[in-house]
C-alpha positions in Angstrom: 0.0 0.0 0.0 1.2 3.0 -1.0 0.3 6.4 1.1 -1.9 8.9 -0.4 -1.1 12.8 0.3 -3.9 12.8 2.8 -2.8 10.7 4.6 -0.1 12.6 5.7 -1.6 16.0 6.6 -0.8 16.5 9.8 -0.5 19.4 11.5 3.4 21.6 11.8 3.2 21.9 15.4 2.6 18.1 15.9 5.0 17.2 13.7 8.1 19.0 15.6 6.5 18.3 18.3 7.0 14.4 17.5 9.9 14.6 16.3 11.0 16.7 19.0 9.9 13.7 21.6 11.1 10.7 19.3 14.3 12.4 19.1 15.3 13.7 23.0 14.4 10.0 23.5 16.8 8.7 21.1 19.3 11.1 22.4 19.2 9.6 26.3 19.2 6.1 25.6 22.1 5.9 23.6 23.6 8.4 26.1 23.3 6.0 28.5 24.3 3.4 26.7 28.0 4.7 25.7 28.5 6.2 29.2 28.2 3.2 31.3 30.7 1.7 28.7 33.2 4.7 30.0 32.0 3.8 33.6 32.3 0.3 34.1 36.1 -0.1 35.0 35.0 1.8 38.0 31.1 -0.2 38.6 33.6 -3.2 38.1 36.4 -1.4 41.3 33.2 -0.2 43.2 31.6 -3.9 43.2 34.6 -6.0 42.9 33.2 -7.4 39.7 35.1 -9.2 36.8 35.4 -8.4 33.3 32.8 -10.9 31.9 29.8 -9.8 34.6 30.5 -6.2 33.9 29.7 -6.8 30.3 26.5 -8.2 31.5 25.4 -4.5 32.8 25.2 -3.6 29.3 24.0 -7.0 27.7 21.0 -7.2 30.2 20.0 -4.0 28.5 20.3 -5.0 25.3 18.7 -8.5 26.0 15.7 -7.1 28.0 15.3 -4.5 25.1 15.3 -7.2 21.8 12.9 -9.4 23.6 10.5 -7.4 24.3 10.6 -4.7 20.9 8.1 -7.2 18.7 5.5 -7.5 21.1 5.7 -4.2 22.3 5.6 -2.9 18.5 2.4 -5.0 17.6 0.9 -4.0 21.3 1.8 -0.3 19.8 0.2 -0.7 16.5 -3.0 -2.3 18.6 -3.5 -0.2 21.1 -2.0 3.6 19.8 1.9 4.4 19.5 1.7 7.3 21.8 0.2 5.6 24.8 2.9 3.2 24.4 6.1 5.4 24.2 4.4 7.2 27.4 4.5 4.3 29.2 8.3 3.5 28.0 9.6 6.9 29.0 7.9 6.2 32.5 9.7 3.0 33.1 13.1 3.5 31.7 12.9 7.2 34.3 11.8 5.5 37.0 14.0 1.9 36.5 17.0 5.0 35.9 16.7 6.0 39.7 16.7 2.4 40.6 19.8 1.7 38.8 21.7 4.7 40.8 20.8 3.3 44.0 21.6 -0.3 43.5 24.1 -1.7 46.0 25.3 -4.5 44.2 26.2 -5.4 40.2 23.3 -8.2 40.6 20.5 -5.5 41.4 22.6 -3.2 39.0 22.0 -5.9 36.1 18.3 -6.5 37.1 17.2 -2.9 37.1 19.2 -2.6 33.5 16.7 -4.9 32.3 13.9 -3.0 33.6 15.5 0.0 31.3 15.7 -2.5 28.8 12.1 -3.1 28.8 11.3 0.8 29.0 14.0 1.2 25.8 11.9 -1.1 23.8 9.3 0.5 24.2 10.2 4.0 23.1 12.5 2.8 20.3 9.7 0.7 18.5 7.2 3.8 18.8 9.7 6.7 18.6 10.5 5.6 15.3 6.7 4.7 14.2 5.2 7.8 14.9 7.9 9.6 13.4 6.7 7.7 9.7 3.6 7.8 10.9 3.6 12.0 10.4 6.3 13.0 7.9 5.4 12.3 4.4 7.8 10.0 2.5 9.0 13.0 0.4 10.3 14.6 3.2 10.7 11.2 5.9 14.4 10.7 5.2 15.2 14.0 6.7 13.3 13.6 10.0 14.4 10.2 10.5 17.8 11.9 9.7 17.3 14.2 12.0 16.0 11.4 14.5 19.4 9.0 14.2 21.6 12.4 14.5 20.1 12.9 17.7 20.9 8.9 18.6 25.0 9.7 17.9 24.8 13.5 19.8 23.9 10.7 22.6 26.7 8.7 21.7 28.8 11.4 21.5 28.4 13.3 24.5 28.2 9.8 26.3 32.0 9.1 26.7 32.5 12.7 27.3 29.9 13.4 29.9 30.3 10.5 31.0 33.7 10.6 31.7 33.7 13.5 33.4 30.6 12.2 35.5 32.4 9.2 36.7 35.6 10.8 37.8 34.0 13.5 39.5 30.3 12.5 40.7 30.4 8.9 40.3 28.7 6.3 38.2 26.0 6.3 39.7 25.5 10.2 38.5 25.1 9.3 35.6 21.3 7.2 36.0 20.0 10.1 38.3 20.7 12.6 34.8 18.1 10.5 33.1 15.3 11.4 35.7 14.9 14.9 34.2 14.8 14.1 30.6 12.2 11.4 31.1 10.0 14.0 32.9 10.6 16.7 30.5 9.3 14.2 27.4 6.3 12.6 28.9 5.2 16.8 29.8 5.7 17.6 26.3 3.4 14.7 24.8 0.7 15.5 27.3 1.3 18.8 26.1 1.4 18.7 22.4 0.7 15.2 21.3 -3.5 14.9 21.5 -3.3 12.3 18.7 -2.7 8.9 18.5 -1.5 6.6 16.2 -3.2 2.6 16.1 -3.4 1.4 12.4 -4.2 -1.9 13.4 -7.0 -1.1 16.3 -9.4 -3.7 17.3 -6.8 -6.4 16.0 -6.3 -9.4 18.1 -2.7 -9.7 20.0 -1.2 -12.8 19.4 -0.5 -13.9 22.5 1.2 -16.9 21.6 3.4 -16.1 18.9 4.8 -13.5 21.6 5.5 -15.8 23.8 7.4 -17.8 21.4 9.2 -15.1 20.2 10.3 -13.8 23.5 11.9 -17.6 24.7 13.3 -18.4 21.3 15.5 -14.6 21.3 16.1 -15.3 24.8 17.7 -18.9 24.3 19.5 -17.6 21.0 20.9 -14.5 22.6 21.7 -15.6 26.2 23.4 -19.2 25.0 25.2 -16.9 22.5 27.0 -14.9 25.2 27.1 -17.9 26.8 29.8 -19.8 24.5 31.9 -21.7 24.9 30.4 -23.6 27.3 28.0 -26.3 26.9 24.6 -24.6 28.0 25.6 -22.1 26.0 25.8 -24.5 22.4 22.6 -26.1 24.1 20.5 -22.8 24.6 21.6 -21.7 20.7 20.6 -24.9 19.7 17.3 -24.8 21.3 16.7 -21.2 20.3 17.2 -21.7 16.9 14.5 -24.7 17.2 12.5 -22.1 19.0 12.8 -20.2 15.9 11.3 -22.6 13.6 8.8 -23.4 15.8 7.6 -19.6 15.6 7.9 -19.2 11.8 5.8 -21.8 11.3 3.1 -20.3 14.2 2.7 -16.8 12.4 2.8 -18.4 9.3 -1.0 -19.9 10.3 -1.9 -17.1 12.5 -4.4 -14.2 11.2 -3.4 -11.6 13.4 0.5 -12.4 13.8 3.0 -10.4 16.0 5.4 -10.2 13.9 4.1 -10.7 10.1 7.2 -12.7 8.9 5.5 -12.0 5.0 6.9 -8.8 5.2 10.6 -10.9 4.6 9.2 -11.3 1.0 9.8 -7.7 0.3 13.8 -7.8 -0.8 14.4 -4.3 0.0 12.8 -4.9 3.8 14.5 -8.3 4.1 18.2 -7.2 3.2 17.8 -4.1 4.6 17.2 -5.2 8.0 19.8 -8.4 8.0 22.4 -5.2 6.4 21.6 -3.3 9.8 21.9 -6.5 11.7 25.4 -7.1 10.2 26.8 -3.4 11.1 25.2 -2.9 14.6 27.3 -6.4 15.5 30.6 -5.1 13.9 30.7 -1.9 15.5 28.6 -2.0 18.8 31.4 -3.0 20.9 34.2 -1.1 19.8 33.3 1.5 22.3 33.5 -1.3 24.9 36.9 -2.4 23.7 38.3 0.8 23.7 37.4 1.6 26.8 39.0 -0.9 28.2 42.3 -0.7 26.1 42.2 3.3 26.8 41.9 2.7 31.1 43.7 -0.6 31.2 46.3 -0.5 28.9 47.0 2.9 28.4 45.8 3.9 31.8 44.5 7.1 30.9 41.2 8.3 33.3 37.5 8.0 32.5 38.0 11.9 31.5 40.2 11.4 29.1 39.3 7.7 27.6 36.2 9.9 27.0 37.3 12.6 25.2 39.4 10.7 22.7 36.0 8.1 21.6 34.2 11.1 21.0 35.6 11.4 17.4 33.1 8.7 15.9 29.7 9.4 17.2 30.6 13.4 16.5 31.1 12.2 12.4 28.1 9.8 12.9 25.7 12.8 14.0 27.1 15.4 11.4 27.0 12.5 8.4 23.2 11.3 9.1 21.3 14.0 8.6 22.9 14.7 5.5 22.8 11.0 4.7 18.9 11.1 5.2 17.9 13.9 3.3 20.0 12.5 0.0 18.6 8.9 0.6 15.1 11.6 -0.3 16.3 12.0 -3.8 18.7 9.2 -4.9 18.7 5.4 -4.4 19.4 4.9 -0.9 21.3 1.4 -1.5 24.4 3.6 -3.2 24.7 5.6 -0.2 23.8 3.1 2.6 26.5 0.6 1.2 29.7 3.2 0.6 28.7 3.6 4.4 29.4 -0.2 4.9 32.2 0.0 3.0 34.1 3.1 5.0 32.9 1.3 8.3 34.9 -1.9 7.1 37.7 0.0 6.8 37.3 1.7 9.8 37.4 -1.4 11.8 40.5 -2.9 9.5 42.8 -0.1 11.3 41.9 -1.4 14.4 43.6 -5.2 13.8 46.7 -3.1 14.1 46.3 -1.7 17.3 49.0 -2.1 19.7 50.2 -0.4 23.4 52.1 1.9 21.6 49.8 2.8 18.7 49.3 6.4 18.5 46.0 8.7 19.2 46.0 10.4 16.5 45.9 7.1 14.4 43.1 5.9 17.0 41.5 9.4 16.7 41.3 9.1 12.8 40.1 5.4 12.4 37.1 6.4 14.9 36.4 9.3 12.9 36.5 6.8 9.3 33.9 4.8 11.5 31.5 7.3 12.8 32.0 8.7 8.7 30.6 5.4 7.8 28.1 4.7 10.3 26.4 8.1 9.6 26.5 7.1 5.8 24.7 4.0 6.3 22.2 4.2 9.1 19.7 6.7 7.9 19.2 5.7 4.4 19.0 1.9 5.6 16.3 3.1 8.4 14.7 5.4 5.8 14.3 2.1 3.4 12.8 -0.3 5.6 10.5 1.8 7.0 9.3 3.3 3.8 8.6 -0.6 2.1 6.0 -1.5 4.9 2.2 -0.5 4.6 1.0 2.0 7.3 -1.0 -0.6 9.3 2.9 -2.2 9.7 4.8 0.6 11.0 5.2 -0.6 14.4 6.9 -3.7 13.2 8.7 -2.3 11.0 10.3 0.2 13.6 10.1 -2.9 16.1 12.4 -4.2 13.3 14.7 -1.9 13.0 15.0 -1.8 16.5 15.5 -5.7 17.4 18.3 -5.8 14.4 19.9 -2.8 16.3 19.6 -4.9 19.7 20.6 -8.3 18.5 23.3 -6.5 16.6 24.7 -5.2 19.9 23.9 -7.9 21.7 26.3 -10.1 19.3 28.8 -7.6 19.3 29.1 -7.4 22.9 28.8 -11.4 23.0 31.3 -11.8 20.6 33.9 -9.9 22.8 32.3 -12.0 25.8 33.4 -15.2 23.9 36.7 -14.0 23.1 37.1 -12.8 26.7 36.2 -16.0 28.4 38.4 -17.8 26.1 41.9 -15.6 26.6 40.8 -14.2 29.9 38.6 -16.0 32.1 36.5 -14.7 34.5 39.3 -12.5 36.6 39.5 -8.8 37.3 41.6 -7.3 34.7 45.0 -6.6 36.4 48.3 -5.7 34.9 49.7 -9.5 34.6 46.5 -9.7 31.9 46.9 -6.8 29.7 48.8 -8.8 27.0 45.8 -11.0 26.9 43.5 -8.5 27.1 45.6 -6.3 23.7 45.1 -10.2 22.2 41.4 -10.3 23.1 40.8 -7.0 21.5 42.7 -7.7 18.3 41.0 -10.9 17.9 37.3 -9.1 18.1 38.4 -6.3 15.7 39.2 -9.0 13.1 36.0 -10.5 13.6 34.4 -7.4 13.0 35.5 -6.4 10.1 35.1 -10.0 8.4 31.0 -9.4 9.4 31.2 -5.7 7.9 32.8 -6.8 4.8 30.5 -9.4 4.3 27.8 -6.7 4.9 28.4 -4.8 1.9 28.0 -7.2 -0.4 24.3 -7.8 1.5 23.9 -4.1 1.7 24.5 -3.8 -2.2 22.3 -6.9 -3.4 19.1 -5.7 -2.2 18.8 -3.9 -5.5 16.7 -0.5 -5.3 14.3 -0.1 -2.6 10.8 0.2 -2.5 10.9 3.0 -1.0 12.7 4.7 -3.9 10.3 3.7 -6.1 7.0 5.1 -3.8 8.8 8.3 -3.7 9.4 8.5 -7.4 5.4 7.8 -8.1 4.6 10.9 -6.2 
C-alpha cells in the first residue's frame, strides 16, 4: 500500500512536536548506553566485579530490550503508539533511579533490564510515529534528523560520562536520566493529543509473543554464553524455537510479527544489512574503553574525550545521509557507508600499546564517517517498504536488528574474553591478553562488515525509492 497525500496532513506543530519527543528519547538512551561503557572499570572497582559480569550490565539492557521490541511494537500498533512510548519513558525514568541506587552489580544488572524493557518500548514507537507523520517526500530528513540525535547521545556519552564518573560517580550518571524522562512525557501530554493505532481492534497474538520472546532469549543468552556447553545447548534450542515460531505466524491471522513482510527484498536485506553493522561496530566502544583505562591507563575523563571522534562524524553525516537517501537510491549511499565502516574497523587489527591517538583518533572518525552514511538511508528504506498498518513492526524491526546487533557484538567480545581471559578482574599480569582479546574481536568485525556490503548492495533498489518516485 502506498500512502496517499492525505494521509499525511498533519498538522506543523505536531510534527516538531514528534519529532522533538522521538528524538530527546533517542538522544538519552544511547547516552546511556555509551556512558556506562566509560564507567564500568569503575562499577567493576566499586563492586569488585570481573570483566565478563561487567559486560553483562550492558548486555542485560540489550537483551531485556530485543525481547521485548516485537510485542511491544504490535501492542503499539493495537492499542496507539503514543500511549505506548508514554508508558516506555515512565519506566526507563523511574528503572534509571533504581539503577543509581543499586548496592550490588546483581540488582545493577536487574534494574538494566527494567530499562531495557522501557527502551523497547520507546525505540519501537519513537520511530513509528515519526513515519507515521512526515510524508515520505520529506521522511528521510526527520528520521535523519531522529538517528543524528541517537549519535549526539553517543557522543556526548563518553564525554559526559567521563567526566561524571571521575568527578560525581557512576551512579550520577542514572540520576541525569530522571529529568529528561519527565521533560518528554510533559511535552506529549502537552502537544501530542493524537494517537497513532493502524491496526486497532486487531487481536494480540499472545502466543506467537511468547514464542518469540523464549526463542530470542535462548539464542541470545546461549550466545554470550559460548563456549560452554549450556551455552551451544540454549543456541541450539533457540534456533529450534525459531522454527517453531515461523511456522506459528505463518498460520496465524493476526501475527506479531508478520514474517511476510521478509518477501519484500528491500525490507528483508535491509534489516539483515543493519543487523550485520550494529554487530561489527557496537562493541568497539567497549573495547576501547577498556584498552584506553587498562592498557593505556588514561582516566575515565580522558578515555572519554578521545572516543568522542566517531559518534561526533556519525551525528554530522546522518542528517545529511537522510535527506540524499530523499532524492537518490538509498542502496548507493547506505553501502559506501558499509564499505568506510569496514575499513574503519581494519585499522583497528593493528592496534597495539604503543599505537598512536592520533591514528586511533582518525580510524574512529573513518567509522562514525561510515556509520552516519549507512544508518539513515538503511532506516529510511525499511521503514518506507511497509504498509502504514505495519509501521510498528517495521520500527520494532529496525530496533531488534539494532539490539541483537549489539547484543552479538558485545557477546562476541564476551566469547573471546572468556576464552583468553577468564573470569578474573583485569589486572596488569592480563593486559597482554587482554591487547590479544581486542585484536581478535576487531578482526571479527571487520570480516562481518565486509560481508555486509556485499548484503547491503544486493538488495537492489528499494521500495521505498520507487513510492517516492510515483509521487
Amino acid at each position: 500500500m502506498k500512502p496517499t497525500d492525505n494521509s499525511f496532513k498533519v498538522n506543523n506543530d505536531v510534527k516538531i512536536a514528534a519529532l522533538l519527543v522521538a528524538s530527546i528519547a533517542s538522544f538519552f538512551t544511547p547516552f546511556m548506553g555509551t556512558s556506562i561503557n566509560i564507567a564500568l572499570p569503575t562499577i567493576g572497582i566499586d563492586f569488585g566485579a570481573d570483566a565478563i559480569l561487567l559486560n553483562w550490565v550492558t548486555n542485560g539492557f540489550l537483551l531485556a530490550a530485543a525481547i521485548f521490541a516485537v510485542p511491544l511494537g504490535r501492542v503499539a500498533d493495537i492499542h496507539g503508539m503514543k500511549k505506548i512510548f508514554t508508558y516506555g519513558i515512565i519506566i526507563f525514568t523511574v528503572a534509571s533511579l533504581f539503577c543509581a541506587l543499586a548496592p550490588s552489580s546483581i540488582v545493577l544488572i536487574a534494574f538494566r533490564v527494567l530499562q531495557g524493557i522501557g527502551s523497547a518500548m520507546i525505540f519501537v514507537t519513537g520511530l513509528a510515529i515519526i513515519t507515521s507523520v512526515f510524508h515520505p517526500k520529506n521522511r528521510g530528513k526527520a528520521i535523519g534528523i531522529n538517528v543524528a540525535a541517537v549519535y549526539v547521545g553517543l557522543s556526548l556519552g563518553p564525554v559526559i560520562g567521563g567526566l561524571m564518573t571521575q568527578y560525581l560517580g557512576w551512579r550520577s550518571l542514572f540520576l541525569l536520566m530522571i529529568p529528561f524522562g519527565i521533560m518528554v512525557v510533559a511535552i506529549v501530554f502537552w502537544k501530542l493529543k493524537d494517537e497513532w493505532a493502524a491496526s486497532r481492534g486487531e487481536k494480540f497474538d499472545w502466543v506467537g509473543s511468547i514464542l518469540y520472546s523464549i526463542m530470542l532469549f535462548l539464542v541470545m543468552y546461549g550466545f554470550s554464553n559460548l563456549p560452554q556447553l549450556d551455552g551451544w545447548i540454549m543456541l541450539i534450542m533457540g534456533i529450534a524455537g525459531f522454527f517453531a515460531f515461523l511456522r506459528w505466524e505463518l498460520r496465524s491471522k493476526s501475527p506479531v510479527f508478520n514474517v511476510r513482510l521478509f518477501k519484500n527484498t528491500s525490507f528483508t536485506f535491509s534489516s539483515i544489512a543493519a543487523l550485520i553493522n550494529y554487530s561489527a561496530t557496537f562493541a568497539v566502544t567497549l573495547l576501547l574503553s577498556y584498552y584506553l583505562q587498562y592498557i593505556r591507563g588514561f582516566e575515565p575523563q580522558t578515555a572519554g574525550l578521545i572516543l568522542v571522534a566517531q559518534p561526533i562524524l556519525m551525528a554530522i553525516t546522518a542528517p545529511l545521509a537522510g535527506r540524499m537517501s530523499d532524492r537518490i537510491d538509498a542502496r548507493l549511499i547506505a553501502t559506501t557507508g558499509m564499505a568506510v565502516v569496514a575499513l574503519g574497523l581494519f585499522t583497528f587489527t593493528f592496534i597495539g600499546s604503543d599505537t598512536s591517538l592520533i591514528n586511533i583518533i582518525i580510524g574512529l572518525a573513518v567509522l562514525g564517517l561510515g556509520f552516519g552514511l549507512f544508518s539513515s538511508p538503511n532506516t529510511n528504506v525499511i521503514m518506507g517498504s511497509v504498509e502504514r498498518k505495519f509501521y510498528g513492526v517495521a520500527s520494532a524491526t529496525v530496533s531488534t536488528m539494532r539490539l541483537i546487533g549489539q547484543t552479538m557484538s558485545i557477546g562476541i567480545a564476551t566469547l573471546v574474553f572468556a576464552l583468553l581471559l577468564g573470569r578474573v578482574q583485569i589486572t596488569p599480569e592480563q593486559y597482554p591478553a587482554l591487547l590479544g582479546s581486542i585484536h581478535i574481536c576487531f578482526v571479527v568485525f571487520t570480516i562481518l562488515c565486509f560481508v555486509g556490503v556485499f548484503i547491503s548492495w544486493y538488495r537492489g533498489e528499494s521500495d521505498y525509492q520507487e513510492e517516492k518516485d510515483g509521487h
